[in-house]
N, C-alpha and C positions, 0 to 999 in steps of 0.2 A: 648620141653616144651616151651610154650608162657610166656611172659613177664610178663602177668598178672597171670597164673597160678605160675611160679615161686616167684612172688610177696605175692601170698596167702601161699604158702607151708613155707613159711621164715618166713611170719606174722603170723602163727601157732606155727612155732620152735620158734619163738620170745614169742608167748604167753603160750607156753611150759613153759620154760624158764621161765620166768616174777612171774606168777602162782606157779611154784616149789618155786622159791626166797620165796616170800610170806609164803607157805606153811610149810617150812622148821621152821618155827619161832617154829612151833609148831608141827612139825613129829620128829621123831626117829633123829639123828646125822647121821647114816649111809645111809637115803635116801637123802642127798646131792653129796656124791659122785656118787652114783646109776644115782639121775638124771643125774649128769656133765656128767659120762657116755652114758647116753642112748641118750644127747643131741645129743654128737658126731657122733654117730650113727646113728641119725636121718639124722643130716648135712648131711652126705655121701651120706645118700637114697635122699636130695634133687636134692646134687650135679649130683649125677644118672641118674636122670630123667632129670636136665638140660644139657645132654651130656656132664659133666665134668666127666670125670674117670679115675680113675690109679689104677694100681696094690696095690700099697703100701695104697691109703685108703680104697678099696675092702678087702685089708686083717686086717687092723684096723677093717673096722666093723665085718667084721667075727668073731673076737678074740672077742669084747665086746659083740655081742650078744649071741656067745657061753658061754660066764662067767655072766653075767649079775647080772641074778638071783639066784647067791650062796649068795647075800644078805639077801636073804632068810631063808637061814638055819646055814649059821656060822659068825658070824663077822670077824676070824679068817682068813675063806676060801676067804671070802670078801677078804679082806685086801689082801692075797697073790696075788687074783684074778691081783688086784691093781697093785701090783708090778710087776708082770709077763707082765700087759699090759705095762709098763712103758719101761720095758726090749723092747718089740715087736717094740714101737715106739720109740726108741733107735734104733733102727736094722733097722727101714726104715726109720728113717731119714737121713742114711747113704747114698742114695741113692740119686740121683739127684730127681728135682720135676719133675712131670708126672709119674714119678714112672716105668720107662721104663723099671726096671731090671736092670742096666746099674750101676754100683757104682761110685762115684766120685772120680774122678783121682787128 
């Protein structure tokens, strides 16, 4: 990815971002965390495309796009969702950065 496409995909997440801020004044409680999640998400898919990549954020977003949307039907399942991601990125922050597989010694 070019300099300036990476430039636009960041100034999108950034207006992603900005807009949810806003937004939240006046939505539901629960679609703040949803956004912070999906941000995250998002980052990765920029990172992706700017040939930044690891295992360990490949499996982040996997985890948040597979639970996302239980925001949807429980707050309950939410919230677990939550904590369960918390545990994951716990488990690979274990890991050196690049995400080699590789644990730190």
């Amino acid at each position: 990815m070019n300099e300036a496409r990476l430039e636009q995909e960041v100034f999108e997440l950034v207006g992603y971002m900005v807009t949810s801020g806003r937004n939240l004044i006046d939505e539901t409680p629960l679609y703040g965390p949803f956004r912070l999640v999906d941000a995250a998400s998002r980052l990765v898919s920029i990172l992706e495309k700017g040939g930044v990549t690891s295992d360990r954020l490949t499996a982040m977003q996997k985890e948040i796009d597979n639970g996302k949307y239980c925001v949807m039907s429980s707050k309950q399942e939410f919230v677990s969702f939550l904590d369960s991601l918390v545990d994951v990125l716990v488990d690979h922050a274990n890991f050196e950065a690049g995400g080699d597989g590789e644990k730190q010694k």
